[in-house]
C-alpha positions in Angstrom: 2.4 1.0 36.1 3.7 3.1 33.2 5.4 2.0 30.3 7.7 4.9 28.9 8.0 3.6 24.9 10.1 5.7 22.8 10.0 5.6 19.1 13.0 6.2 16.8 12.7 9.2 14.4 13.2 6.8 11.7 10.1 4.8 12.4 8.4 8.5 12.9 9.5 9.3 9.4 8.0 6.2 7.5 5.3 6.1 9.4 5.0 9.9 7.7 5.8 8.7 4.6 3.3 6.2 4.4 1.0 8.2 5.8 1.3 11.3 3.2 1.2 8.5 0.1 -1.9 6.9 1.5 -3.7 10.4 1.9 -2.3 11.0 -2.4 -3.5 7.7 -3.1 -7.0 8.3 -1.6 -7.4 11.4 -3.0 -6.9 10.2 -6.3 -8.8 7.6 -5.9 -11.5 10.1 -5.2 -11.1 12.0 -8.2 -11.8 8.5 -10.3 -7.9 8.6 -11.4 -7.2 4.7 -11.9 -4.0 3.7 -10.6 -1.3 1.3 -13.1 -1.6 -1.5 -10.7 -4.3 -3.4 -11.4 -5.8 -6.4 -13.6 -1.8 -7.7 -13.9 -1.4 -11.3 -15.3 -2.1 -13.5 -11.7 -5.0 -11.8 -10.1 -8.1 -13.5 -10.0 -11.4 -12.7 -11.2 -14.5 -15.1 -11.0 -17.6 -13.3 -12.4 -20.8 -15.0 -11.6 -24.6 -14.1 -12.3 -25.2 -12.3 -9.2 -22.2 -10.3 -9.0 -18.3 -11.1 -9.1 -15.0 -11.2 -6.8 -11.7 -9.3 -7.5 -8.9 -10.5 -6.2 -5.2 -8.9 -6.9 -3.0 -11.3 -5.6 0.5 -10.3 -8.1 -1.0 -6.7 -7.5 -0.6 -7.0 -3.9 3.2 -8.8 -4.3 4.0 -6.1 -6.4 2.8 -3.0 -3.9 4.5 -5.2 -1.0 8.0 -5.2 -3.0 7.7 -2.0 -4.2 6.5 -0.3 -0.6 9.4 -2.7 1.0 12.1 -1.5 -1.1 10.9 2.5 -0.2 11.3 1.6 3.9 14.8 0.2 3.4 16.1 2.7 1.6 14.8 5.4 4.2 16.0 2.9 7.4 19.2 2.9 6.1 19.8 6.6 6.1 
């Protein structure tokens, strides 16, 4: 059996997209350049003797909104 599965240029496109801001985003990241997301009011940090845990939770909401607001803008076109 095959399974012909077309996808739609627009998917193509933000899957580009997303592609091209994760490769800036690791590259900077690289370079030591600290991002403005980050330590927002809401994340959680427990720092213990032998070490600590980070975890962004209002970070992550506020990637998530911003990242879903940038697809529906360019799936609307």
């Amino acid at each position: 059996m095959h399974n012909d599965v077309e996808m739609s240029p627009e998917l193509g496109r933000v899957l580009l997209i997303i592609g091209i801001v994760l490769a800036v985003v690791g590259g900077l990241a690289m370079l030591g350049v600290r991002l403005p997301f980050g330590r927002l009011p809401g994340d959680i940090a427990i720092v213990g003797e032998r070490g600590g845990v980070y975890i962004p939770i209002v970070t992550m909401i506020v990637i998530s909104v911003i990242l879903t607001v940038i697809v529906n803008v360019f799936m609307r076109r």
